[in-house]
C-alpha positions as CSV (number, residue, x, y, z in Angstrom):
1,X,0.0,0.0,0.0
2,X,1.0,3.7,-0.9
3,X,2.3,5.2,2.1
4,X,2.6,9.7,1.9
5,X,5.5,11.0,3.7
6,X,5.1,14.8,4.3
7,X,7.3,16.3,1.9
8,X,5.4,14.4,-0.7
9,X,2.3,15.6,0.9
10,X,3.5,19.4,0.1
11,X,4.2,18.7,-3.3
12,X,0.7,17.4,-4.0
13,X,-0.5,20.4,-2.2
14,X,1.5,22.8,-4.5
15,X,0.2,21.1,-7.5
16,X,-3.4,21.5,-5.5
17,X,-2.7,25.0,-5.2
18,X,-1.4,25.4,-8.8
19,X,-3.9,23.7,-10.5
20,X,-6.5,25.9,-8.6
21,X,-5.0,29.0,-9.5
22,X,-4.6,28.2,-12.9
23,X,-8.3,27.3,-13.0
24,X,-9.8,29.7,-10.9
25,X,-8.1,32.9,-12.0
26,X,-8.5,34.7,-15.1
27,X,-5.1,35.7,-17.3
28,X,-4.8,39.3,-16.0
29,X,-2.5,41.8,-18.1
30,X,-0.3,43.8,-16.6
31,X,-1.4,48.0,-17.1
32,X,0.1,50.2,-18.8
33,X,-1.4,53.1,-17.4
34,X,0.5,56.1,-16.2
35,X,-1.3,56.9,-13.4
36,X,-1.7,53.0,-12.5
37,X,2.1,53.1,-12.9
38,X,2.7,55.7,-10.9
39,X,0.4,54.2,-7.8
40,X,2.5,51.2,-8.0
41,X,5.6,52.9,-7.6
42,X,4.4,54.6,-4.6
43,X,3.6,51.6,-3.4
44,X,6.7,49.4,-4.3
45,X,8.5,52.8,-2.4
46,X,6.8,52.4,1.2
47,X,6.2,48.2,1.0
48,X,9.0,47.3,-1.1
49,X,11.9,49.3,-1.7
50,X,13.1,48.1,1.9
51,X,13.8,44.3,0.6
52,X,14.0,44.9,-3.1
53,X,15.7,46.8,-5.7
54,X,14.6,46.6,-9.3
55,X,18.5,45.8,-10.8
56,X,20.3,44.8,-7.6
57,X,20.0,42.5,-5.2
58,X,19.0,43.2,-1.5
59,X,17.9,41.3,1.0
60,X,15.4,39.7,-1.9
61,X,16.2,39.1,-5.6
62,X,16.4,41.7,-7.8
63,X,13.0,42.4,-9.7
64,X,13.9,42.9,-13.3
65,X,11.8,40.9,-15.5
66,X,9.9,39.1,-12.7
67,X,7.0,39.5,-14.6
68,X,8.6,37.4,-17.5
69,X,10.3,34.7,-15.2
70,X,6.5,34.3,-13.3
71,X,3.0,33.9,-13.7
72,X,1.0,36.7,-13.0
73,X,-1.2,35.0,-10.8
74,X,1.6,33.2,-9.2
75,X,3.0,36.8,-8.7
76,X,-0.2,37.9,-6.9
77,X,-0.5,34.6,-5.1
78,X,3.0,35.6,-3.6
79,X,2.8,39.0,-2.7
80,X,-0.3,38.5,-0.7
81,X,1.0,35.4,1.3
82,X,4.2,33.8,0.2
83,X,4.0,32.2,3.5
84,X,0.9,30.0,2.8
85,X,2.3,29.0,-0.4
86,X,5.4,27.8,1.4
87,X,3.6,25.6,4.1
88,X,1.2,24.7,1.0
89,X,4.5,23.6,-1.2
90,X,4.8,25.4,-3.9
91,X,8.0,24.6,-5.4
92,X,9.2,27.8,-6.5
93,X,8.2,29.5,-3.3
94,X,9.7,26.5,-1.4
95,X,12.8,27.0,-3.8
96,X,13.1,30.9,-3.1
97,X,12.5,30.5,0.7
98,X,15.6,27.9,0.6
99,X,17.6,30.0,-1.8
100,X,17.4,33.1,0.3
101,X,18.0,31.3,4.0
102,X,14.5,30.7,4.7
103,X,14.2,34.2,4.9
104,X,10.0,34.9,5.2
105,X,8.7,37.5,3.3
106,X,6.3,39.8,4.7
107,X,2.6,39.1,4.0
108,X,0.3,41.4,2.1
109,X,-2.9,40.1,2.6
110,X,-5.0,43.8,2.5
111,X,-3.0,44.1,-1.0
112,X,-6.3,43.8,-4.0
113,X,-5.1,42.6,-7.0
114,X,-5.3,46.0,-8.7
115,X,-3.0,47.0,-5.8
116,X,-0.3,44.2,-6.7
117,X,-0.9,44.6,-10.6
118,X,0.4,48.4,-10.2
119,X,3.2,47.3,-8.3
120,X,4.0,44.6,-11.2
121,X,3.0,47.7,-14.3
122,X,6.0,50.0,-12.3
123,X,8.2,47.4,-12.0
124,X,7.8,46.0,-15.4
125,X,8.3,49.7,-16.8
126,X,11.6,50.2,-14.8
127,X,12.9,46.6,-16.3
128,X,12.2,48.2,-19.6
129,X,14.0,51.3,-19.5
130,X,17.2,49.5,-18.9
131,X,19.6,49.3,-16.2
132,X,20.4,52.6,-14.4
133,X,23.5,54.6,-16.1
134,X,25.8,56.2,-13.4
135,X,25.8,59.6,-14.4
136,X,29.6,61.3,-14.4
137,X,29.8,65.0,-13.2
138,X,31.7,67.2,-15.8
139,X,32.1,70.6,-14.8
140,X,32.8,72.7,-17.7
141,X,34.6,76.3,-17.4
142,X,30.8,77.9,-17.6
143,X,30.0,76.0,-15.3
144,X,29.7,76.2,-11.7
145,X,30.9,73.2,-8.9
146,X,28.4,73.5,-6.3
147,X,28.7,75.6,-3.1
148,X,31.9,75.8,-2.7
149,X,33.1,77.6,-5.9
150,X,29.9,79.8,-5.5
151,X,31.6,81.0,-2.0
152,X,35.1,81.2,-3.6
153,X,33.9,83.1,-6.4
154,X,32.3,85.6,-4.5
155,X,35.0,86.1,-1.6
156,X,37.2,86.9,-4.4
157,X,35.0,89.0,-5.6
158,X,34.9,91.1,-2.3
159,X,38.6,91.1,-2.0
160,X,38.4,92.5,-5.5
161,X,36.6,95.2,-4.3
162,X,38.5,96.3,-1.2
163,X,42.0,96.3,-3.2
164,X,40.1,98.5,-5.6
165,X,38.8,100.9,-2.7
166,X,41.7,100.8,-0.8
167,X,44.0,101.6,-4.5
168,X,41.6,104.6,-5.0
169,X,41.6,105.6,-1.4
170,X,45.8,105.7,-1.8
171,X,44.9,108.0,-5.5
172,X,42.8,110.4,-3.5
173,X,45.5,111.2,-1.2
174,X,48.2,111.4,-3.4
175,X,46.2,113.5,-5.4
176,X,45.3,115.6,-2.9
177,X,48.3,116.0,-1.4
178,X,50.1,117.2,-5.0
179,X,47.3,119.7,-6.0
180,X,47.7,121.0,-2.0
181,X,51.6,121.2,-2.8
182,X,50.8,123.1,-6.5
183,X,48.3,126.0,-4.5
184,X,51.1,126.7,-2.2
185,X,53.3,127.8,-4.6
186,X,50.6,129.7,-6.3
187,X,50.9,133.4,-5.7
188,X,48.3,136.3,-5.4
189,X,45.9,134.3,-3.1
190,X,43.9,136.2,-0.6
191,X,44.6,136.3,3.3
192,X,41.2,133.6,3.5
193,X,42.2,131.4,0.7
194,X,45.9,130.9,1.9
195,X,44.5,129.6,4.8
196,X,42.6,127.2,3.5
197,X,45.4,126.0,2.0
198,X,47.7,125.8,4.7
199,X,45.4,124.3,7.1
200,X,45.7,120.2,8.4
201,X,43.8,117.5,9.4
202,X,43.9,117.0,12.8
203,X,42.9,113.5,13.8
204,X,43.1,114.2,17.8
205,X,40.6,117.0,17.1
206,X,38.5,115.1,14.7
207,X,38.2,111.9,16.9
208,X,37.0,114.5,19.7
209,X,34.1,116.6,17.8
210,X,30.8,116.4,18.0
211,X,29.7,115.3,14.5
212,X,32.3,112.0,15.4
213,X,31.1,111.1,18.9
214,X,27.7,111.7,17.6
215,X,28.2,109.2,14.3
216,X,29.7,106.5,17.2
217,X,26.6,106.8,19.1
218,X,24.2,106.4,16.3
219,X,26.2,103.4,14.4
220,X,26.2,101.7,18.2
221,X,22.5,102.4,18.6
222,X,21.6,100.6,15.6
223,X,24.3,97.7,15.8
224,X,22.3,97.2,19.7
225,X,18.9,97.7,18.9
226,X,19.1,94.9,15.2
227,X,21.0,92.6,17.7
228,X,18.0,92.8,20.5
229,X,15.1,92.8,17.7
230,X,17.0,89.9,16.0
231,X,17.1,87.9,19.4
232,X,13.8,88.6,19.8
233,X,12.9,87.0,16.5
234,X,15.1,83.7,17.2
235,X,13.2,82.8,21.0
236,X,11.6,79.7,20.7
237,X,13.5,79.1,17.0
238,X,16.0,76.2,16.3
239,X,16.7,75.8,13.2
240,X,20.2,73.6,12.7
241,X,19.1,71.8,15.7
242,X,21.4,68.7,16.0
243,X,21.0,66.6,19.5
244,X,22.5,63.3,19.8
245,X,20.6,60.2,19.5
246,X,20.7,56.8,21.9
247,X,21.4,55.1,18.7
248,X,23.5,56.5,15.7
249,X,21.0,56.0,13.3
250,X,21.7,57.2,9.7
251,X,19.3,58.4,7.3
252,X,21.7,58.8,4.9
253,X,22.4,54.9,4.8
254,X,19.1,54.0,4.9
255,X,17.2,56.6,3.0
256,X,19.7,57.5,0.9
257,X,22.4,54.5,0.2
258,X,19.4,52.2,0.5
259,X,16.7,54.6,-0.6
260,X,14.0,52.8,2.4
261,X,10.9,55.3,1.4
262,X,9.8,57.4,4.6
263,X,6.8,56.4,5.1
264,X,8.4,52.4,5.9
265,X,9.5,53.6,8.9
266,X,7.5,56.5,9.9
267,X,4.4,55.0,8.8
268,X,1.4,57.9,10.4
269,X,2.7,60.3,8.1
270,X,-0.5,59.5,6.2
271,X,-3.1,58.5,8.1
272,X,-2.4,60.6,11.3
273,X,-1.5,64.4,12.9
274,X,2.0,62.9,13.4
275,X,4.4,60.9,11.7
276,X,5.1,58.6,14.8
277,X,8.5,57.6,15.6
278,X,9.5,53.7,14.1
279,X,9.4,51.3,16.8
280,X,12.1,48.9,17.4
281,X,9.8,46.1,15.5
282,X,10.4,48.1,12.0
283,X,13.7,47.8,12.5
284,X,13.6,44.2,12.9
285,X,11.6,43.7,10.0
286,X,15.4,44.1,8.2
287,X,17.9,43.7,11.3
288,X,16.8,40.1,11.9
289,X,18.2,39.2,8.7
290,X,20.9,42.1,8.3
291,X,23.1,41.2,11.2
292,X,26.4,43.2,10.3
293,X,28.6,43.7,13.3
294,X,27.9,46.9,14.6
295,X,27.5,48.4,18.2
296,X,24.7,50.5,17.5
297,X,22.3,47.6,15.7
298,X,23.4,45.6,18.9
299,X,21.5,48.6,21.0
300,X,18.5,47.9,18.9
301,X,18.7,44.4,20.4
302,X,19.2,44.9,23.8
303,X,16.3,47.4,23.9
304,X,13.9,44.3,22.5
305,X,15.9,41.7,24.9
306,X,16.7,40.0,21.4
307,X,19.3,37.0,21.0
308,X,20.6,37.3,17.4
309,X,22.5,33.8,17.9
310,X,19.2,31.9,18.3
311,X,17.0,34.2,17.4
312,X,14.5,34.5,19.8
313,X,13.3,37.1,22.2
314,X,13.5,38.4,26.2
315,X,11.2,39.6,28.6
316,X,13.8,42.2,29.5
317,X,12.7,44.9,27.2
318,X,13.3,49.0,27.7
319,X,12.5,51.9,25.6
320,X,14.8,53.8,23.2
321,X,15.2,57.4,24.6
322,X,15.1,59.1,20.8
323,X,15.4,62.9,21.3
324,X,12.7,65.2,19.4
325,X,14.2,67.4,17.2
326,X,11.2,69.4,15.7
327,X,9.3,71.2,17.6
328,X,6.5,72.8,17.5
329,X,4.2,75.0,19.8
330,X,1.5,73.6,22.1
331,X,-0.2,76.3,20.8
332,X,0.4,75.5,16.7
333,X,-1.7,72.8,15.4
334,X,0.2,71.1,12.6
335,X,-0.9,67.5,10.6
336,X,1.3,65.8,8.7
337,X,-1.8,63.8,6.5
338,X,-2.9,67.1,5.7
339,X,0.3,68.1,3.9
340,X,1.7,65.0,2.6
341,X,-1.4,62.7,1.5
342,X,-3.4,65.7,0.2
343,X,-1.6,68.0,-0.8
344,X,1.2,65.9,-1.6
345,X,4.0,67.6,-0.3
346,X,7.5,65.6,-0.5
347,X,9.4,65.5,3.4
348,X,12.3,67.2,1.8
349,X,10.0,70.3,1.6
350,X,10.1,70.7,5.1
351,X,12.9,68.7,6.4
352,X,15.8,69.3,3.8
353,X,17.9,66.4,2.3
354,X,17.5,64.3,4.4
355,X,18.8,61.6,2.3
356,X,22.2,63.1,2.7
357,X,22.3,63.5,6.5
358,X,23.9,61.3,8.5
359,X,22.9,62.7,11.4
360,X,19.1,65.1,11.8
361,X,19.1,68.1,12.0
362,X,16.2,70.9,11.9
363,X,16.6,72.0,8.3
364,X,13.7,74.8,8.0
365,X,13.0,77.6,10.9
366,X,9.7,76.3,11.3
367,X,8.8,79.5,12.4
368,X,5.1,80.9,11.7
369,X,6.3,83.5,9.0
370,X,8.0,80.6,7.5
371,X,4.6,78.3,7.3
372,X,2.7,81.6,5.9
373,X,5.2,82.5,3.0
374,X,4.4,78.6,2.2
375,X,0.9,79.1,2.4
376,X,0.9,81.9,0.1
377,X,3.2,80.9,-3.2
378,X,2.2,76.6,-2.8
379,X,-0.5,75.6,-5.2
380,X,-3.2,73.7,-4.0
381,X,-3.2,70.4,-5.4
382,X,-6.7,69.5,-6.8
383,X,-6.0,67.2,-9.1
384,X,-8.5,64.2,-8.8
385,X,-10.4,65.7,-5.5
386,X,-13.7,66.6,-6.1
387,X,-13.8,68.4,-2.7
388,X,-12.3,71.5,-4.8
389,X,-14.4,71.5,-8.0
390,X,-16.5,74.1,-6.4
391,X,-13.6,76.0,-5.2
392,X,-11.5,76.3,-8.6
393,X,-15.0,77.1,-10.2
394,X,-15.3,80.1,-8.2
395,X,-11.4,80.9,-8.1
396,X,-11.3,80.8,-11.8
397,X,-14.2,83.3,-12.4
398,X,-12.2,85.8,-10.3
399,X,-8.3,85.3,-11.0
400,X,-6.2,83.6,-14.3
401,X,-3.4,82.4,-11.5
402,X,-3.8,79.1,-9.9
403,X,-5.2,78.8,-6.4
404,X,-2.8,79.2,-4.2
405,X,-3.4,77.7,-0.1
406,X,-4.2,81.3,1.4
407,X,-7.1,81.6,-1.2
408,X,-8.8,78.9,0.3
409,X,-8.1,80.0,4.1
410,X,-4.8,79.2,4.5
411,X,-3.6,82.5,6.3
412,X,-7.1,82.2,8.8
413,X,-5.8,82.1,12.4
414,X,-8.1,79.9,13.3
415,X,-6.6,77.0,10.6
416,X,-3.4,76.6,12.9
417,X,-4.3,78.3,16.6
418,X,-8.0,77.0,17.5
């Protein structure tokens, strides 16, 4: 009599599964839409981009061509549970989970199939544009280098200047001086004009007159009274704020070197007022398979009680003392939904490169003149939201420029102080 062992008891499961997927799905195409396109890629960005690139290999494969190596609804299968098509035995997915150290792939089960067919449209359209090309920096003599030459450029350009000021300064004298030299040996001038001509400057007496002591006074006055109003300006301001962290975290490794989207890690940004600081967990999602030898990922695992050698976990947990940097007001009300999921504002508006930081640091002021100068030259972005048909209607009876945020109440009081 046959006897089934369990491996043999996955395979028929696979085929099961196969057979059932084949049947039960329709062929689905993969869009070509733009805008479908364009959703995936967001997508791929915040669930993705962490374990995949589309030409390089991560922590997963690379993704070039996926769609041509796999069925579609294999694909779709996958995304939304790889794990149930492992413990169902699906050879490939048992073949990828042994290929890349049983490493389990998150789960995506909220993911529709539209959802996961924009993901495989933006990934398909990056495999056919070709591999990146590493672009070379020329700098041509028209051209400027950055920064830097920008500075040197113009400090020369103010040395410039004060050789050519002091070099006429040094003309005036001499000049001076000579046609002084040419009146003295004129003859036949009067008793008044002689004296003009005979007369010197007196530096002792000049330092001591009025018109002197008074210019001081004034120039002092104004230095004190810009240094006081400036002061006044800065309270409460901290801009280029830089504090040290528990753990040396650096966004320039992970959102730059390995381009992790944002909204991975900080994942309220939009759904919620705040953008919520990553717990440790996010971190794991990566660090239980990225295990390079490094003191600061080892406080990541002594604040979760975690025992990379057998992987398991500790009751000994503690919190990770991150230090705010931005800071707002009690009394400013600020949401971060607002800005970045409808109006679509990029983080490097308000926090700077933060690709290239290795350590945060307040980029912008923050201040309230700062969020009103926004308010007045960003465009409101209305594209697809029917909530501002009514509102362009009217704003295009009465102005040709687009609507800008204070048109539509941006610069109320009550929008930010209620």
């Amino acid at each position: 009599m046959f006897k089934t062992t369990p491996k043999l008891t996955k395979i028929f499961l696979g085929l099961v599964l196969g057979i059932f997927v084949s049947t039960s799905l329709n062929a689905q195409e993969i869009p070509t839409d733009e805008s479908v396109i364009a959703a995936g890629e967001s997508t791929f960005k915040v669930n993705c981009a962490t374990c995949h690139k589309i030409w390089e290999k991560r922590i997963g494969p690379a993704l070039n061509g996926v769609t041509e190596r796999r069925e579609v609804e294999w694909l779709i299968s996958w995304i939304k549970n790889s794990q149930a098509m492992i413990a169902a035995g699906d050879p490939i997915a048992l073949e990828l989970w042994e290929e890349y150290n049983q490493t389990v792939m998150t789960a995506y089960p909220s993911f529709s199939d539209d959802d996961v067919l924009a993901v495989l449209a933006y990934i398909q359209a990056e495999t056919a544009k070709g591999p990146p090309v590493e672009e070379v920096a020329v700098t041509t003599a028209g051209e400027g280098g950055g920064d830097a030459i920008s500075s040197s450029y113009l400090m020369a350009v103010i040395i410039i200047l004060v050789v050519v000021l002091a070099l006429a300064v040094v003309a005036l004298i001499i000049a001076a001086r000579t046609l002084v030299k040419h009146l003295k040996d004129v003859k036949g001038l009067d008793e008044a004009e002689q004296e003009i001509v005979s007369q010197e400057f007196n530096v002792a007496a000049f330092l001591k007159s009025n018109n002197f002591v008074g210019l001081v006074i004034f120039v002092f006055t104004i230095i004190v009274l810009k240094t006081l109003i400036d002061g006044a300006f800065t309270i409460g301001v901290q801009q280029g704020y830089q504090p040290t962290q528990p753990i040396a975290f650096s966004h320039e490794i992970h959102a730059g070197q390995y381009e992790i989207d944002c909204q991975y890690c900080h994942t309220g940004v939009n759904k919620s007022k705040s953008a919520n600081i990553p717990s440790p967990n996010i971190c794991m999602n990566c660090h239980t398979q990225v295990k390079t030898e490094s003191e600061e990922i080892a406080k990541i695992y002594a604040a979760i009680d975690y025992d990379p050698e057998t992987q398991t976990y500790g009751t000994d947990t503690k919190p990770i003392e991150w230090v705010r940097i931005h800071n707002l007001p009690d009394l400013a009300y600020f949401n971060h939904s607002q800005h970045v999921k409808v109006a679509g504002l990029e983080c490097e508006t308000c926090h700077g490169p933060i690709k290239e930081m290795e350590v945060v640091y307040q980029y912008s002021s923050l201040t309230m003149g700062w969020c009103i100068n926004c308010h007045r030259e960003t465009d409101v972005n209305t594209k697809g939201n029917e909530y501002y048909d009514k509102l362009v209607k009217l704003h295009s009876e009465q102005s040709k420029e687009p609507m800008k945020v204070e048109d539509i109440g941006g610069l109320e009081c009550a929008k930010c102080h209620y």
